[in-house]
N, C-alpha and C positions, 0 to 999 in steps of 0.2 A: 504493500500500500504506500502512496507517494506520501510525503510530509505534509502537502496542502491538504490534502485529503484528510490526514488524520486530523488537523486544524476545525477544518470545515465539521468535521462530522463532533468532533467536541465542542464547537460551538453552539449545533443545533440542540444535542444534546443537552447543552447546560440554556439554551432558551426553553428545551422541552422542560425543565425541570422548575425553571421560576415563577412564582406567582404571579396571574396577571389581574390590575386592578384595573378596571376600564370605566370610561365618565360615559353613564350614557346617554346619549344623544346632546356629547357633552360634559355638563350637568344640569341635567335640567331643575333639580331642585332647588338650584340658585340662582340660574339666568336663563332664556327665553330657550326653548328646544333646539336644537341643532343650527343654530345662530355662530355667527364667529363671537359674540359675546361669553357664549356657553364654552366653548371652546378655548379661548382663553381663559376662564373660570378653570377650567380641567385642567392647565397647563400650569396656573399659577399655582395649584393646591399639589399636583404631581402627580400625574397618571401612566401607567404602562400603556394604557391603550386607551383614543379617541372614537365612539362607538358611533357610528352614523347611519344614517338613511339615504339613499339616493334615487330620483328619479329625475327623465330625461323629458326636456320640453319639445314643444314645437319642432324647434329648428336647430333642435340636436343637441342642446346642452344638457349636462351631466349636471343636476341643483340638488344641493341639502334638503329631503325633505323625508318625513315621517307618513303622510298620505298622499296619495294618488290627487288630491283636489286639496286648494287651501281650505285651511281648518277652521270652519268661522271663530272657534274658542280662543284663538291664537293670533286674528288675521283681520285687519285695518284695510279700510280704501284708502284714495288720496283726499279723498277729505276728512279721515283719522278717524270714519263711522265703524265698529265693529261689524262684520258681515252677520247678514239674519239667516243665514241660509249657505250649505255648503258650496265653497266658490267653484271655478271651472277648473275640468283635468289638466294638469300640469301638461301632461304629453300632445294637448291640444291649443297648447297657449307660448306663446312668443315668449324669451327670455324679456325681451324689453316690457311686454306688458306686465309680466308676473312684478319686476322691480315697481313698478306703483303702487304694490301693496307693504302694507305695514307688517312687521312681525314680532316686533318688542316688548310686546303686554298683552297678560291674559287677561277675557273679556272677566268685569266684576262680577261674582253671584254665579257664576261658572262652577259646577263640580269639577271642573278642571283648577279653578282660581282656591277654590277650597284644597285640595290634593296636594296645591304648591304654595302655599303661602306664604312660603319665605323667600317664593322666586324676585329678584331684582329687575323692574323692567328696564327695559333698553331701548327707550324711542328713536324712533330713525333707524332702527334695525330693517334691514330687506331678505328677501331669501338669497342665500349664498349660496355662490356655483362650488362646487366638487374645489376645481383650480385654487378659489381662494384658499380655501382653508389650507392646502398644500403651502402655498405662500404663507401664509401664515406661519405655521409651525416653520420655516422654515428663518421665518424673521426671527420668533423666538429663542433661537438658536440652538434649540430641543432636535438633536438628530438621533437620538433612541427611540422617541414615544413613534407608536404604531398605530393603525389607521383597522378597524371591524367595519364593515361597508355593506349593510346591508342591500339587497337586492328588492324593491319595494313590486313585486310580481304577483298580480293574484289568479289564481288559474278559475277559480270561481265566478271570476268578473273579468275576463282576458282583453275587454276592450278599454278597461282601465288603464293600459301601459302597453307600451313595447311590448312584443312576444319575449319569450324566455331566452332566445339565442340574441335578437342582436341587442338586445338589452344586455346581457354578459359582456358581447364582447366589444362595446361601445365602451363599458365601464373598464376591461381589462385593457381596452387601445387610451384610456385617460392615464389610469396608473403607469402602465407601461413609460407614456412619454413626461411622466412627471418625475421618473427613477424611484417610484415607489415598490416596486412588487417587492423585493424582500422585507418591508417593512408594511406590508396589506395584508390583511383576511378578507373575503369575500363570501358574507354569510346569507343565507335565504332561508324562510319556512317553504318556499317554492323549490324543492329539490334539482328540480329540471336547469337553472341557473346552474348551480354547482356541478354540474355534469356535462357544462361546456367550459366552466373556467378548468376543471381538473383535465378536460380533455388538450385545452387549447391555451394554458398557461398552467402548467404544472408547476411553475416557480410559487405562484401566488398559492398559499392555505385556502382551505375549505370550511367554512364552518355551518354544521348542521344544526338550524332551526329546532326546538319541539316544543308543542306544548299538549296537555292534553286535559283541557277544563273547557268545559260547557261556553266559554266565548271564542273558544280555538280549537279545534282538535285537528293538528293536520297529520295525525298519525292513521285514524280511523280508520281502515278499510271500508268502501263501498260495498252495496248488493252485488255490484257485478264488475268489483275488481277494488283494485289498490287504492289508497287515497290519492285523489288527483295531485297533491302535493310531493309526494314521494317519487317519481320518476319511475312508475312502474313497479317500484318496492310495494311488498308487503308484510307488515308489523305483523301478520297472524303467521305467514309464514318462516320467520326471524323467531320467534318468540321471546325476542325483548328488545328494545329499544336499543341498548349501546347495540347489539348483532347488527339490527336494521342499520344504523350507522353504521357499523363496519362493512354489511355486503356494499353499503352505497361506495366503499373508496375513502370516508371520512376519517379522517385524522384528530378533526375538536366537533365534539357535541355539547351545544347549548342548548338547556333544558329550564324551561319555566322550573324556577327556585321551590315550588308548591306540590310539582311532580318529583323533583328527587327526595333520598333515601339514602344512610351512608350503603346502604347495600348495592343500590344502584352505581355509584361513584365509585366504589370498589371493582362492579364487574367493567367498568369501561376503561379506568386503568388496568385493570387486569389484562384488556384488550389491547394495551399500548394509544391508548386516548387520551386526551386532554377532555376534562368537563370545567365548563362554567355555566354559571345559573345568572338566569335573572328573572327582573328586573328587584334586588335584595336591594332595599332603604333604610332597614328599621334594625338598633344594632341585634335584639335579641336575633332576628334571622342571619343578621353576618355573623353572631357567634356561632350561631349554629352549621350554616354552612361550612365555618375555618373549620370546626371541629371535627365534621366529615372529611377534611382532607381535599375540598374542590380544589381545581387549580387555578380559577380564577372565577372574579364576581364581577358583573355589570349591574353598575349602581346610579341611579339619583344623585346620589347624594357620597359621591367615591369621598369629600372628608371624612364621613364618617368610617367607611373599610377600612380608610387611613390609621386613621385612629388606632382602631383596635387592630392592623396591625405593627401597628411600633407597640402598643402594648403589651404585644406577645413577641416583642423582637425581632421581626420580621423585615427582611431588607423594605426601601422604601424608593420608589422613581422619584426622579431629579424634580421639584420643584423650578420651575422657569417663565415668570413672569413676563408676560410684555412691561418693556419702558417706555 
């Protein structure tokens, strides 16, 4: 075996081995969702990894966003009116027209405004393309922290977005020319995504979606086949979860925080897997997930993981403020 090689592979090695604490969609606990506000907030507090959402407009841009259509909860016109009604599909709407909207302040009296009430608005906030934020961290001078990208695809509602291929690989040709891939995961509850980026950028990670509660279940088998989420995968034919992620080729499986078990988190490393859970806010849930041994948590509120881990001596990512 050459020297580089042993290098390489004891590096992966010791990334496979670190805990990772992810901001997500940011933090959104303390500033507006997937904002470069949010994102700075993550960067100044110290995160391993920046957790996002992405969806592709009109005329081909790669934007920060968490739904398919703006949020009315979340989402201002040019006259600063809160929207009464959810706004138009991003993948139907001009980058230039989406910047006229607002996104720095959750509407008041919101179950959303209740959930986050300690969030910071940031007026003058727009939705931000993919690129910025790249630019960003990279003003920060943060060249460690790492980028989770989720793939915003619903196979349920397929005329909400791109199809699953050139949505992949629209998002892998952005990373790509940004010099990202070694520092990207590419995660989707839409399996079909992740089975064009593992076929057509094996550099960039995979990370496998799951949840399986009454507002989501994209494990479920159909009457008359697979859950359309899964790429053809079947959970009854797997008999459990990490398997199903391993037949798919997966490497990290993220699992709503509510479905795991230290039993479960045991058979997926068992499997040579990485698990992280989310979306964990509340410390009683982050004690409990360190205590299972997860390898990483995507949080609201990553101060708080923080926290508890320097309390248990746990190394800690670079704190790196914008000036």
């Amino acid at each position: 075996m050459k020297p580089w090689t042993v290098v390489l592979l004891a590096a992966v090695s010791l990334q496979a081995a670190a805990f990772d604490l992810q901001g997500h969609r940011g933090a959104r606990g303390l500033a507006p969702e997937n904002t470069l506000p949010a994102f700075e907030r993550a960067l100044a507090i110290g995160v391993h990894t920046l957790e996002l959402d992405v969806a592709i407009t009109q005329d081909g841009v790669l934007v920060i966003s968490h739904d398919p259509r703006l949020n009315p909860d979340i989402t201002r016109d040019a006259e600063g009116r809160f929207l009464t009604g959810p706004g138009p599909l991003i993948h139907q709407t001009s980058l230039a027209e989406l910047q006229r909207y607002g996104l720095g302040r959750i509407k008041p009296g919101s179950r959303y405004a209740a959930q986050f009430a300690e969030q910071v608005p940031a007026d003058g906030t727009r939705l931000p393309r993919l690129s910025d934020l790249f630019a960003l961290v990279r003003r920060s001078g943060n060249d460690q922290v790492r980028f989770d990208i989720e793939t915003k695809v619903f196979p349920l509602a397929p005329d909400d977005t791109l199809a699953p291929e050139p949505f992949a690989l629209a998002l892998i040709q952005a990373i790509r020319e940004a010099g990202m891939a070694q520092r990207s995961s590419i995660q989707s509850f839409d399996w079909r995504t992740l089975q064009v980026v593992q076929r057509e950028a094996p550099e960039i990670n995979t990370v496998y979606l799951t949840a399986q509660q009454r507002w989501l279940d994209n494990l479920a088998d159909g009457e008359t086949g697979p859950s359309p989420w899964t790429a053809g995968l079947s959970l009854r034919q797997h008999g459990s979860v990490p398997r199903l992620v391993q037949a798919a080729g997966g490497r990290t499986w993220a699992a709503y925080f509510g479905d795991l078990d230290a039993a479960k988190v045991k058979e997926a490393q068992g499997l040579g897997m990485q698990v992280l859970a989310w979306t964990v806010n509340e410390p009683a849930q982050i004690n409990r997930l360190l205590d299972w041994g997860v390898d990483g948590i995507i949080s609201d509120r990553p101060d708080r993981v923080r926290t508890e881990m320097a309390r248990r001596g746990m190394p800690l990512p670079a704190a790196t403020p914008l000036r």
